[in-house]
Structure formats: C-alpha cells, structure tokens
N, C-alpha and C positions, 0 to 999 in steps of 0.2 A: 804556595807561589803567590795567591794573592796577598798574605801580609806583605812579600819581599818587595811588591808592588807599590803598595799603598805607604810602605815606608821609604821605600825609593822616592816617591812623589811627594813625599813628606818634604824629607831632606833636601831636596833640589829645589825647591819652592821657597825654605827659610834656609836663611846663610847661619844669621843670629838674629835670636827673637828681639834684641834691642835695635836693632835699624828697619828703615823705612823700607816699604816695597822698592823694589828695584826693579821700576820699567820704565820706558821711553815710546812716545807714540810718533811712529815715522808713515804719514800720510793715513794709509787705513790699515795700518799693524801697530798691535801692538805687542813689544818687544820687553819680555821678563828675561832678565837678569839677575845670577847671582855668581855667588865663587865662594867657597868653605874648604878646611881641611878635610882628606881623602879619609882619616881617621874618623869621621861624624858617620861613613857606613861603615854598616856591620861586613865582615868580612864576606856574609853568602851575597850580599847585595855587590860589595866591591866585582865579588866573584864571574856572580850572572853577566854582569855589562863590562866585564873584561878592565876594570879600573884599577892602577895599583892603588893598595891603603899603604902610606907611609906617613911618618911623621912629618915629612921632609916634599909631600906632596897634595900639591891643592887641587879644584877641580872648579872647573869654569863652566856652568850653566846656563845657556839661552834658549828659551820658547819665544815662539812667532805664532801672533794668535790676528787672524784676518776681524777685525771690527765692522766690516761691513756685511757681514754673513749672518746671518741670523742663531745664536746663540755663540758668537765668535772663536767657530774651530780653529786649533792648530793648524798651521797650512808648512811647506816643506819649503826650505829660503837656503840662501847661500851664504856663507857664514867665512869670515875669514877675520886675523885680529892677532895682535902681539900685545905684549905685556914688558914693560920696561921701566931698569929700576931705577933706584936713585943716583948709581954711578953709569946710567947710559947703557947699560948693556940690554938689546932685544932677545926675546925670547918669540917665537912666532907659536902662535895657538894654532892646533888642527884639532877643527873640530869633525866629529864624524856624530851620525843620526843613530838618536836611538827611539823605536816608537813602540809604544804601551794602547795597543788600544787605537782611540783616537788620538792619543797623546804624543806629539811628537819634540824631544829634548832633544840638543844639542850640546855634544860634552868634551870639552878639551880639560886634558891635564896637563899643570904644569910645577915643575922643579922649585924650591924654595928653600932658604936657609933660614934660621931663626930669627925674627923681627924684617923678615924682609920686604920692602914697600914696591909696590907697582904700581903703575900707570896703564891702563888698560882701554886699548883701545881696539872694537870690535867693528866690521863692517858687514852689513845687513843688506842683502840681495833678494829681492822678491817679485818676481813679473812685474818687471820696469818698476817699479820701486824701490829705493834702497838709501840709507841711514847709514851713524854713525853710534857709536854708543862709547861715549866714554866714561872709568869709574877708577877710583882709588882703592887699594888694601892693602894694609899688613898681614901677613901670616909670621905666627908663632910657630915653634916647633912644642908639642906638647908632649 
C-alpha cells in the first residue's frame, strides 16, 4: 500500500518532466497544480481513488498548502473550475478530496478527444481567502 502511495504522490505532483512547477501563490497559499492523462496510473492506483484510466481521460490535480504555518501543511480549500475548448464548449470540473496522511489532493476528471486544447480555469476558496488559477493543455489520446 505504501508503494501505491508514494507513486500516487509521484504522479500527481509531475504532469511531464519537461514543464515548469505548476503553482500560484494566492495571499498565504500556495496552490499546486497539474493535469496529465488517467493512463500515467497504474490501474491499482487508478483503482484505490476510484479514478477512471482511459485513453480518452485526463485528470486534474490541485493541493493547497498554507505558507504561513510552519513547515506549510496542506490545509482543506474549496475548489470549483471548468475547462473549455477551442470551439467554446464548458466542461465544469468537480473536484472531490482525497487525503494521504497529511496530504490532502484535490481530483477532478475530465473527458477528452485526441489533440484536444483546454483552457482551464479553477477557483480557490480558503478561510476568506480565495484565487484564481488559470492554465493551458493539450491532451493526446495514446
């Protein structure tokens, strides 16, 4: 169970080794971000956190880590965000918590056809605090 862990935390943490970290600091959070194909977990991992693995599905990753806390724990935020393509059409992200530990992710999937581009925009809610996160991707079908 710990490897399924530590590869879980793997995966969620790098989308792809060649792009930059993906966070945003909103007040005293700081907000990790990523999104990869559902295919990058192994299926026991897809399995555990109830995530479909398909070609044709990607998966939307946010931690909220408080920076004013001394070794800046995850803290539990509210999370809400769509994903929209190139011809306009919304897809609305729900994301639901998954927590490891101290570790608490936030995981939305969502639907995609081959070379498809999104616009993604997520909103961040934290004891009176709250951000915006916006980011680009293509997904491939592989």
């Amino acid at each position: 169970m710990i490897r399924i862990l530590c590869l879980l935390s793997a995966v969620l943490f790098i989308a792809l080794p060649a792009q930059a970290e993906q966070l945003k600091n909103i007040g005293n959070l700081e907000v990790h971000y990523s999104s990869f194909p559902s295919t990058f977990l192994t299926p026991e991992v897809a399995n555990t956190y109830r995530i479909t693995r398909s070609r044709y599905s990607a998966v939307v990753n946010v931690t909220v880590l408080d920076t004013s806390a001394t070794g800046k724990p995850a803290v539990t935020a509210q999370l809400s965000g769509k994903a929209r393509n190139l011809l306009g059409t919304e897809k609305k992200l729900a994301f639901r918590e998954v927590r490891e530990g101290k570790a608490i992710y936030y995981i939305a999937e969502l639907n995609h056809a081959n070379e498809e581009s999104f616009k993604f925009t997520i909103d961040v809610f934290q004891n009176g605090t709250n951000g915006e996160i916006k980011f680009e991707q293509t997904f491939y079908v592989d």
